[in-house]
C-alpha positions in Angstrom: 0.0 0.0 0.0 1.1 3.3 -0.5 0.9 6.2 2.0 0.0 9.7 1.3 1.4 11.9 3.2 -0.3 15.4 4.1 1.5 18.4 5.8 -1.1 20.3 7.3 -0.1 22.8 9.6 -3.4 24.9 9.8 -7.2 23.7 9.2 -7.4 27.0 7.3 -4.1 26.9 5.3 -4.5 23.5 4.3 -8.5 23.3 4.2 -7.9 21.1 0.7 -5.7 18.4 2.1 -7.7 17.6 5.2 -10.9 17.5 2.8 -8.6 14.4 0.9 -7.7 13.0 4.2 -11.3 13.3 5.7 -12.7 11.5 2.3 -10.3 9.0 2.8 -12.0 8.3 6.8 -14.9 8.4 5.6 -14.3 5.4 2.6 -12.9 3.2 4.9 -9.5 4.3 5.1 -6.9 5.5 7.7 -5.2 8.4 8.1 -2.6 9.2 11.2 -2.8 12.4 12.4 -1.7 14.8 15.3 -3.2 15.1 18.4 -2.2 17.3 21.7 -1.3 13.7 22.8 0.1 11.6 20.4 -0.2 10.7 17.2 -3.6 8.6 16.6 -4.5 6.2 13.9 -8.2 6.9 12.8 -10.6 4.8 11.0 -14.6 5.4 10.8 -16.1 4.6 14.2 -19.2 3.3 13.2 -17.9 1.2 10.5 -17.3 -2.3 11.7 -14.3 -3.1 8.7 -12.7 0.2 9.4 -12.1 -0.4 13.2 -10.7 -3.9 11.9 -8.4 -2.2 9.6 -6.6 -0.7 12.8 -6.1 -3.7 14.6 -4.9 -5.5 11.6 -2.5 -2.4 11.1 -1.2 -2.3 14.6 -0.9 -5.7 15.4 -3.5 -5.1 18.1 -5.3 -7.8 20.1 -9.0 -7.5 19.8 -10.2 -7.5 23.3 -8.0 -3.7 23.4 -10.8 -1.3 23.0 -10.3 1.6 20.6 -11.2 5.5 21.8 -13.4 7.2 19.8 -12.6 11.1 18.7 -15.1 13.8 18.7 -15.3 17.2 17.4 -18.3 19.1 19.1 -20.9 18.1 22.3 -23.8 17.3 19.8 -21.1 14.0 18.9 -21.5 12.4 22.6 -25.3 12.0 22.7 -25.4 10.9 19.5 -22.9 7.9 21.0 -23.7 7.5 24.2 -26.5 7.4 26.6 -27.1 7.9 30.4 -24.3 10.4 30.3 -23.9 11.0 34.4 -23.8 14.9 35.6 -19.8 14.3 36.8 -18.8 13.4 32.8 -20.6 16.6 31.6 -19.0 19.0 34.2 -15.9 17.3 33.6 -16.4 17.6 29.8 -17.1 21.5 30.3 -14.2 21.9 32.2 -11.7 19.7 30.4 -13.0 19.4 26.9 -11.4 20.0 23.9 -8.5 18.3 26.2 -6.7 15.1 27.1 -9.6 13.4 28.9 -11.1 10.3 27.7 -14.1 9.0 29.5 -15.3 5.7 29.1 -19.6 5.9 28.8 -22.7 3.4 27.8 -22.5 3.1 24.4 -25.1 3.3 21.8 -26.1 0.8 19.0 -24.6 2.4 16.3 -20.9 1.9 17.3 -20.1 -1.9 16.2 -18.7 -4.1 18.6 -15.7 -4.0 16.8 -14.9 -0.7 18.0 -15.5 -1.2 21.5 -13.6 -4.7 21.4 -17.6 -6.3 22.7 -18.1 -4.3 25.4 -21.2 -2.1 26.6 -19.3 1.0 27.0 -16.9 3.4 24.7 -14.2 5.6 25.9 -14.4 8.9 23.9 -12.7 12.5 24.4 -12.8 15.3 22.2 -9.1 16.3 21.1 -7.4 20.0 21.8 -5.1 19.7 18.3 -7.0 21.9 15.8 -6.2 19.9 12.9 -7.4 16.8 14.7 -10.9 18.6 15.2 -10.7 19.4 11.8 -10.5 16.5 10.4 -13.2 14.8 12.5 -15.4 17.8 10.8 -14.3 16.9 6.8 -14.7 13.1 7.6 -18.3 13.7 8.3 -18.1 10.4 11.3 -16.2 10.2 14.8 -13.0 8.9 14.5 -11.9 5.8 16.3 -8.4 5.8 17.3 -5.8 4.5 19.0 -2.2 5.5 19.5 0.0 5.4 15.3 2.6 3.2 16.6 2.8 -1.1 16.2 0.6 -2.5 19.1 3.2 -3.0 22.4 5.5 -0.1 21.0 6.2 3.2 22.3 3.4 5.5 21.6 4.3 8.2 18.4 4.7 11.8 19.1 6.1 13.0 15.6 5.6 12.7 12.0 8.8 10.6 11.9 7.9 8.0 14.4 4.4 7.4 12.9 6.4 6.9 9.3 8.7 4.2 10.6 5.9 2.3 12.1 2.6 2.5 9.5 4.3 3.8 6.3 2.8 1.0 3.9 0.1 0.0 5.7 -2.2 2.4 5.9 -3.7 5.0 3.4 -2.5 8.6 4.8 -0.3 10.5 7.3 -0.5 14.1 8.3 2.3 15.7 9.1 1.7 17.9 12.3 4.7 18.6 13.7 5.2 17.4 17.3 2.5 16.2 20.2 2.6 18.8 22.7 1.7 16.9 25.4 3.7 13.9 24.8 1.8 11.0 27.1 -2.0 9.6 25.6 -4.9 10.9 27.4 -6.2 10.1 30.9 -9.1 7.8 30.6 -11.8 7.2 33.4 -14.5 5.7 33.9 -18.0 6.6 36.8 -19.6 4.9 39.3 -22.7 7.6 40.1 -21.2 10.7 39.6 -17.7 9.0 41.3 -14.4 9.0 38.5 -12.2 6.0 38.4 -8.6 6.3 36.9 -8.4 3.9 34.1 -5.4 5.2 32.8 -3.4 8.7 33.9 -2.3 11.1 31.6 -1.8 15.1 32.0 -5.3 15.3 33.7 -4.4 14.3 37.1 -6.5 13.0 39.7 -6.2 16.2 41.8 -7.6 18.3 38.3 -10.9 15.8 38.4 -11.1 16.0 42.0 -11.1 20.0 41.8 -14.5 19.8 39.4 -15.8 17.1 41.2 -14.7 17.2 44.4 -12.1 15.5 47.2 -12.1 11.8 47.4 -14.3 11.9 43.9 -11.8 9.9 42.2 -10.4 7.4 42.6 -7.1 4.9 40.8 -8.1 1.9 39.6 -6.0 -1.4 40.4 -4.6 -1.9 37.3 -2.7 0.9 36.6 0.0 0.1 39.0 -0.4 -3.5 38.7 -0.5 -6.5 36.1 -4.6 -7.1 35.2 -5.2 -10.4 35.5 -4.9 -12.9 32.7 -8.3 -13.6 30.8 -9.5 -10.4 32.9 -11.4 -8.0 30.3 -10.3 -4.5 30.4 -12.3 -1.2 29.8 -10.0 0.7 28.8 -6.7 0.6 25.8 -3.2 1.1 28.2 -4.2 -1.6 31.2 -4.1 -5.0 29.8 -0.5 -5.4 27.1 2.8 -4.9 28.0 2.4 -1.3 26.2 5.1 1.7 25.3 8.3 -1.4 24.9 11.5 -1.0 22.9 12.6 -4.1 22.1 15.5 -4.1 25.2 13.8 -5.5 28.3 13.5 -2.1 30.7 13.8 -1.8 34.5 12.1 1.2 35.9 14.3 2.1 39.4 12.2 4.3 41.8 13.6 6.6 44.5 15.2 10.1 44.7 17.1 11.2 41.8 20.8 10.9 43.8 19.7 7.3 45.1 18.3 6.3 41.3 21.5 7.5 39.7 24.0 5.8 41.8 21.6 2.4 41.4 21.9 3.1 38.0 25.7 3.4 38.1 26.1 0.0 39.8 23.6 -2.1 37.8 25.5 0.3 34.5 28.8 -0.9 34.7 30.4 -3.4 33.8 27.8 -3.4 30.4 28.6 -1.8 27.6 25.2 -2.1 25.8 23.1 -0.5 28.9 21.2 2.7 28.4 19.7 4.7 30.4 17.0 7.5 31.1 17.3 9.8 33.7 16.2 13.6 34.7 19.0 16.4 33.1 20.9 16.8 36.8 22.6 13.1 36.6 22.7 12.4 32.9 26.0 12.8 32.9 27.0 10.8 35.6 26.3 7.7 34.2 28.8 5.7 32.6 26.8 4.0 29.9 24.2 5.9 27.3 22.0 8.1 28.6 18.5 10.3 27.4 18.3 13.5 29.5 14.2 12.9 29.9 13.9 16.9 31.3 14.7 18.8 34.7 14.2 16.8 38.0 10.7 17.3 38.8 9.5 18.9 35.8 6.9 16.5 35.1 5.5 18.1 31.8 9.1 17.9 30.5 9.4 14.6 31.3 6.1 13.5 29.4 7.1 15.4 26.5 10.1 13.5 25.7 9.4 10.1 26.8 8.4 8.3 24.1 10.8 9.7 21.9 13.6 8.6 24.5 12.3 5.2 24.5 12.2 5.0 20.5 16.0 6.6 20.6 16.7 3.2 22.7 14.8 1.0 20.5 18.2 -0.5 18.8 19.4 -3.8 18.0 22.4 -3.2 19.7 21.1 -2.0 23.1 20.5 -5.2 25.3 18.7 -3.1 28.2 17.5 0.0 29.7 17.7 2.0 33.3 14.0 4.1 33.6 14.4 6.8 36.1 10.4 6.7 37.5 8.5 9.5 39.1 6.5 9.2 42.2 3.0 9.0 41.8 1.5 12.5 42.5 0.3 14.6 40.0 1.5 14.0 36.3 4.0 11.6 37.7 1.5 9.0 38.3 1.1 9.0 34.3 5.5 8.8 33.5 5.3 6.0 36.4 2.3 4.2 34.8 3.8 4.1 30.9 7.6 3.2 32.3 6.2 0.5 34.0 4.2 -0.9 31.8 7.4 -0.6 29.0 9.1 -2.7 32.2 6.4 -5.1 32.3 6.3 -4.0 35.7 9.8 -5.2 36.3 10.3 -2.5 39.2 13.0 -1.9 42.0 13.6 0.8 44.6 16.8 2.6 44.6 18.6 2.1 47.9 19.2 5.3 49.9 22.9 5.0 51.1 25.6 4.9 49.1 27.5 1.4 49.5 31.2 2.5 48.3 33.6 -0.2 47.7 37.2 -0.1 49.4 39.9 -2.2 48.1 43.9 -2.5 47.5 47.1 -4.2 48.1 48.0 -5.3 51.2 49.8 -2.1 53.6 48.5 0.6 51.4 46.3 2.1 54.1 42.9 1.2 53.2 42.6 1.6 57.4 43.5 5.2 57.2 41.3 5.9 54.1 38.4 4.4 56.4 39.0 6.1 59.4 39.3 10.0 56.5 35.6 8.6 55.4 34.4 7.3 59.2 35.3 11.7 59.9 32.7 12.3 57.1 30.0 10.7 58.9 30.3 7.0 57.0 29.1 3.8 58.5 32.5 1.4 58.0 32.1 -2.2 57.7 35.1 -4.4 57.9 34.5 -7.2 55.9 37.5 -9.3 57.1 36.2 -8.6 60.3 33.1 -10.3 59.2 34.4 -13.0 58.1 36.3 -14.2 60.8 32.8 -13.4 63.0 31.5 -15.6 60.7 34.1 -18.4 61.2 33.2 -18.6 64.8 29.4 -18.1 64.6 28.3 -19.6 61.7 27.1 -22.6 61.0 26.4 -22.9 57.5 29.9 -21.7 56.9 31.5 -23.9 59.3 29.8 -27.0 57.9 30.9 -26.5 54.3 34.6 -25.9 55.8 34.4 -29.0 57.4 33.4 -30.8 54.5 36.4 -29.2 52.0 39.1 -29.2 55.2 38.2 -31.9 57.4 42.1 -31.6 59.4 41.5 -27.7 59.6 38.8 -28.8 62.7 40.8 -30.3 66.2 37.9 -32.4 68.5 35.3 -30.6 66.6 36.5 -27.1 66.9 37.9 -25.3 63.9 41.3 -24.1 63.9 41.7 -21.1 61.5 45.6 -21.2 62.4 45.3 -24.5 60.9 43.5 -23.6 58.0 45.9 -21.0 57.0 48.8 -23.6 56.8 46.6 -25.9 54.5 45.7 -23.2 52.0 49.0 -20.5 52.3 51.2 -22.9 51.0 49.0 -24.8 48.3 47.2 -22.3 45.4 45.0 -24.9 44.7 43.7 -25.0 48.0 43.2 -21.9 48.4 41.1 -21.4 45.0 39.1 -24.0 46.8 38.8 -22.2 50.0 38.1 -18.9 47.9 35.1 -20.8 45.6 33.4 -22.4 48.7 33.8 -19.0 51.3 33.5 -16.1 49.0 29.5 -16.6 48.7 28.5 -16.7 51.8 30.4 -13.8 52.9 28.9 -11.9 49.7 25.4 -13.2 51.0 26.3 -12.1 54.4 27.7 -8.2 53.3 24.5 -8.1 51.3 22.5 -9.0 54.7 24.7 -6.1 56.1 24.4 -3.5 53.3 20.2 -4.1 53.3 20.1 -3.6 57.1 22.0 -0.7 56.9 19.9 1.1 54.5 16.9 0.0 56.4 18.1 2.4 59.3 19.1 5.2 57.3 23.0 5.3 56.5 24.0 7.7 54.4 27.2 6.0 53.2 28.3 2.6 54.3 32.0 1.6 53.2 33.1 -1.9 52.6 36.5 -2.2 53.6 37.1 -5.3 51.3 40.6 -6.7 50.7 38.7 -9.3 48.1 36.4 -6.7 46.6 36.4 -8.1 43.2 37.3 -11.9 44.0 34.5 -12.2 45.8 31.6 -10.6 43.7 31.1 -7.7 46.4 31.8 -5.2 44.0 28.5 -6.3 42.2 26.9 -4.6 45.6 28.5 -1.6 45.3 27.6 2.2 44.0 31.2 2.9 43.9 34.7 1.4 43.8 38.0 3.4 45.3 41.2 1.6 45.4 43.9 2.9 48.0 47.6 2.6 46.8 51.0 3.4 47.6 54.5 3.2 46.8 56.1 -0.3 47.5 58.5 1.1 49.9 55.7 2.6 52.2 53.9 -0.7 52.1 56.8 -2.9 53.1 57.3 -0.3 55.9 53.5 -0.5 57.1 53.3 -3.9 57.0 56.9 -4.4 59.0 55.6 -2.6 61.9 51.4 -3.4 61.7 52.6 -7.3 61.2 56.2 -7.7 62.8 57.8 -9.0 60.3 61.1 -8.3 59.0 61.8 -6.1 55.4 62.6 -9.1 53.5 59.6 -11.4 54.5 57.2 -7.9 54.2 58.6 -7.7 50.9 57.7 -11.1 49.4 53.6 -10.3 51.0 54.1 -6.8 48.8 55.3 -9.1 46.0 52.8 -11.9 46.1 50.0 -9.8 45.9 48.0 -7.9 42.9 49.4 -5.4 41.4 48.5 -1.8 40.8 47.2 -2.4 37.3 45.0 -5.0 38.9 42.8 -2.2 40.7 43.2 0.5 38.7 41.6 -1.7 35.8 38.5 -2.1 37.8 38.0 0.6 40.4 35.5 3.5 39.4 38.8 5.7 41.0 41.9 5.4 43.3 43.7 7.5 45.7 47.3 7.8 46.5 48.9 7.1 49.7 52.3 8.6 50.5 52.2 8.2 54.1 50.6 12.3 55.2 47.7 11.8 56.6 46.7 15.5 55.0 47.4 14.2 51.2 44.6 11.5 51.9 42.1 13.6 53.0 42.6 16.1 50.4 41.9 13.2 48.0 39.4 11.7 49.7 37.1 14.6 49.8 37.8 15.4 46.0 35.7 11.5 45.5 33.2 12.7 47.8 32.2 15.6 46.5 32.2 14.1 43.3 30.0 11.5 45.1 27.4 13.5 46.6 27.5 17.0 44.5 28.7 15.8 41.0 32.5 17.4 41.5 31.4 20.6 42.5 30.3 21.7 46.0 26.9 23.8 46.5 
């Protein structure tokens, strides 16, 4: 099929190609055109093969209801019947706007249309030209969002091209949606609205014509409908809004959402992300600037066009920043989640920064510089000798592996060390069957610590990376020094002579070892002052992006 395409940028100026494009409606065609919303695909509402020619051209199941457009009030009788009081006020006050409501239908919109059921969600439309074709058509217009059924909804001429050019008739060229997000659809109980779907209505702007506690939120926008579960409105049933990467939506304050992002980032190099303008470039994967923190209307401009920017082969998967759920935010939250299949997580408050190094280069005095700054330190070495006298599951599988390392039933970690010191082999073996459950256990540790509030928890972790704990980490630091220092440090911490300190310095990973995988490192030359000073350069590029404020 070939598709016209009409640029129509006034109903006056272009009066003679929205006569083609309505005459086209009205024989059956489709035409795409702008809305304040999105982009719609219209078809003739009362024409039973029309509405079929939508689903057929989105992919769309047929138990998804389509919404039917309007251009004047005289439309809605003619449609519906036992219109309650609430939807007319609500119509007055809102109307021509993004507000669909979802009415008793009357006998001449097929069932096709409606997708069976007894009722039709229609709105009349704000976009000029999309009133304006409605009039040349000479029929409302049934339509749903121009985009392939489960795919992010289209806000400009472009998108609509790349999903329906060659299957259907016309597309009209109207710019950009202003608003961005499809409309908020309700439905009444009495003169009572229920939330369907948000959009850029909010609950608080119905409850302002109708009243406090007159609306309410139905179940399934923030959760999965139920399978086999017949929905009333399009938006609630389908995983809806998708690029083809599977997405996570993270929830939380924008600091706490970018460092969560940062952790589950790296390491990938075909993660992308979308996140408010303050932390986009903080990330160290791709990123979509989706419009100032808290600027809601911003946010819903632009993101459907960030999730089609992501919608690439070579992008595996995508970090959502999501709103809370006041206001417009309710609406972002409800279309991210949806593109996540309502794979959702909370971003954790605190800060879990990962310390590591070589043996002697004063990972101790970097803790005690961040323990000044208010951090919580936890000593995972510490931990795990706790763990080797109190627990049980650990205990067991060391007996199992080291059977000698336990004297009349009691476990001898002297012993232990000589078995595993002098052999590599055992000690991979040790490593494989230990490093787990201390993992398990730090995460036990970082989880509780958020719980009561920590700001910033360090993990003083010799075995950072051996062990997986980075994995758990918003951050990575490595503390180094020269070799001399170290030999020295560990001579007098240990008690050891130069040359013995000296083969410990030598046995051990080198500096290429962390510097390849720490996020940063720091320099220890023995003055205390030199470590703060480069301590507090990594927290405040921690907590205010490099710069102070």
């Amino acid at each position: 099929m070939e598709t016209q395409i009409f640029k129509i940028e006034s109903p006056c100026a272009d009066a003679e190609a929205l006569e083609q494009a309505g005459a086209i409606i009205q024989n059956g065609g489709l035409v795409a055109f702008p809305t304040e919303t999105v982009y719609g695909l219209g078809g003739n509402a009362l024409d039973a093969a029309s509405s079929a020619k939508i689903f057929s051209a989105k992919g769309r199941p047929q138990d998804n209801p389509l919404i039917v457009h309007i251009a004047d009030m005289e439309q809605l009788d003619v449609l519906c019947h036992d219109i309650p009081d609430a939807a007319r006020a609500l119509a007055n006050a809102y109307w021509p706007g993004p507000l669909t409501m979802v009415l008793p239908k009357n006998n001449c919109l097929p069932d096709t249309t409606t997708a069976g059921l007894d009722t039709v969600g229609i709105r009349m439309p704000a976009h000029p030209v999309a009133r304006a074709l409605i009039r040349c058509a000479g029929v409302p217009i049934a339509a749903p969002s121009a985009n392939r059924s489960g795919k992010p909804s289209t806000t400009s001429f472009a998108h609509v091209l790349r999903d329906m050019e060659g299957r259907i008739n016309a597309i009209i060229d109207g710019g950009k949606s202003e608003v961005g997000l499809e409309s908020t659809v309700i439905e009444f109980d009495g003169n009572r609205a229920r939330i369907l779907r948000p959009g850029y209505i909010t609950q608080e702007d119905i409850e302002a014509v109708l009243g406090p506690g007159m609306c309410l939120i139905a179940p399934g926008v923030r959760e999965h409908v139920a399978d086999g579960e017949r929905v009333r409105s399009p938006g609630m049933k389908y995983r809806h809004y998708a690029p083809s990467a599977p997405v996570l939506a993270i929830c939380g304050e924008a600091r706490d959402v970018a460092r969560e992002m940062q952790r589950r980032a790296r390491g990938h190099e075909n993660c992308a992300a979308i996140i408010c303008d303050e932390y986009a470039q903080a990330l160290p994967c791709r990123t979509i600037a989706c419009g100032p923190q808290g600027d809601y209307a911003a946010q819903a401009h632009r993101l459907f066009d960030a999730l089609r920017q992501l919608d690439r082969p070579e992008i595996d998967f995508i970090l959502a920043q999501c709103p809370d759920e006041y206001g417009l935010g309710m609406a972002i939250a409800n279309r991210l989640k949806r593109a996540a299949a309502f794979h959702v997580v909370q971003a954790r408050h605190g800060c879990v920064l990962g310390l590591t190094g070589p043996t002697g280069a004063g990972k101790s005095a970097a803790c005690a510089v961040f323990a000044e700054r208010g951090a919580q330190i936890l000593d995972c070495d510490a931990l795990y000798h706790k763990m080797l006298e109190t627990d049980e599951t650990l205990l067991k599988t060391l007996y199992e592996i080291f059977p000698s390392a336990f004297r009349d039933g009691q476990f001898d970690r002297h012993a232990l060390g000589k078995l595993v010191f002098s052999d590599p082999a055992a000690l991979a073996q040790l490593n494989a069957a230990v490093l787990p459950l201390v993992r398990t256990r730090v995460e036990t540790e970082i989880t509780r610590a958020d719980a009561s509030g920590t700001d910033v928890l360090v993990l003083d972790a010799p075995t950072l990376f051996e062990s997986g704990i980075d994995a758990l980490c918003d951050f990575t630091l490595a503390v180094l020094a020269p070799p001399q220092l170290r030999i020295a440090r560990i001579s007098a911490r240990d008690g050891l002579d130069g040359a013995y300190a000296r083969l410990r310095v030598e046995g051990g990973q080198d500096d290429d070892f962390y510097l390849t995988r720490c996020d940063a490192s720091v320099v220890n030359d023995g003055r205390l002052e030199t470590l703060r000073a480069q301590i507090q350069t990594i927290w405040d590029r921690l907590f205010y992006g490099g710069k102070k404020s």
